[in-house]
N, C-alpha and C positions, 0 to 999 in steps of 0.2 A: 502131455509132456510138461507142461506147467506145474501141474505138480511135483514133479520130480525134480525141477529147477526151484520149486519151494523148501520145497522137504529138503534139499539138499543145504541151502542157504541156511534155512535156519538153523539145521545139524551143527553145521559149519560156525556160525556165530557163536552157537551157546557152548563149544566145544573150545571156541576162543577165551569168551569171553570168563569160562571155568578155568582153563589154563594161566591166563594174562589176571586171573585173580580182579575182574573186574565186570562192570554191567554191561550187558549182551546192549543194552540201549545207548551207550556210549561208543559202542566200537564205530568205527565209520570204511568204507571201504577202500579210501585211500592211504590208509594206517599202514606203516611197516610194519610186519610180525616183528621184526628184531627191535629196530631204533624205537620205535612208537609205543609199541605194546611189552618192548622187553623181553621181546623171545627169545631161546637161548635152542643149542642146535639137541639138544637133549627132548628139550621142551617138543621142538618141530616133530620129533617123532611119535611123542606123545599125542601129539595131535593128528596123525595121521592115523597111529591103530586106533585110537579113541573114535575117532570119525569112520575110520572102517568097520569097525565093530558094530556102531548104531546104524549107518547104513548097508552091513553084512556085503561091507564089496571092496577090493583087494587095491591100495594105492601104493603104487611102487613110490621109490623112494628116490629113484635114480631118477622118474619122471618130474616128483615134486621139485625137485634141486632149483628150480627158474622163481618159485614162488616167491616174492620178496612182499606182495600186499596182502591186505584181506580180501579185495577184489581178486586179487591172483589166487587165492586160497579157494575162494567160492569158484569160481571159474575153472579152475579144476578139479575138485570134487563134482561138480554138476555134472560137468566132461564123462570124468568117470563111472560116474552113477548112472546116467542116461547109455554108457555103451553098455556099460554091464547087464544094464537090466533090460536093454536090445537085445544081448544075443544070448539072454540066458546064464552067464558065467558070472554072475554077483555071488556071492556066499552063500551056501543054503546055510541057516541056523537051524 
C-alpha cells in the first residue's frame, strides 16, 4: 500500500506543481490550492482529470469540493486510488 500512497503523492505534486506553473520542489503541503498557489476553480478541475487520467481512476468532483490544501489534494487522491484499485473499479486504459 505504500506504494500506492507514493505513486499517488507524487502524481498529485507534479500535476500541481505543472498547473500552478511552478517546481514540484517548492510546493509544501500546507499551501492553499487557491490563495497560495493561485488556483482558480477552472484550474481545480484540470487537476482532477489530469490526475485521473495518470492514475486511470475516477475522482468526483462533488467529493473534491472540501480540498482547500495540497495535503487535502494528496489525501484524497491516495483515498481514491487505494479504494479503487481495492475493489477493482479504477479505469481500465
Amino acid at each position: 500500500m505504500v506504494a500506492l500512497e507514493e505513486e499517488a503523492r507524487r502524481v498529485t505534486l507534479a500535476t500541481l506543481a505543472e498547473i500552478a506553473q511552478t517546481s514540484a520542489d517548492t510546493i509544501r503541503g500546507g499551501q492553499r490550492l487557491r490563495e497560495d498557489l493561485g488556483m482558480d476553480s477552472l484550474q481545480s478541475l484540470e487537476l482532477l482529470s489530469t490526475i485521473g487520467e495518470a492514475l486511470k481512476i475516477d475522482l468526483d468532483i462533488e467529493e473534491a469540493m472540501g480540498i482547500q490544501t495540497v495535503d487535502d489534494a494528496c489525501a484524497f487522491v491516495t483515498r481514491k486510488y487505494k479504494e479503487q484499485k481495492a475493489d477493482g473499479s479504477a479505469v481500465r486504459g
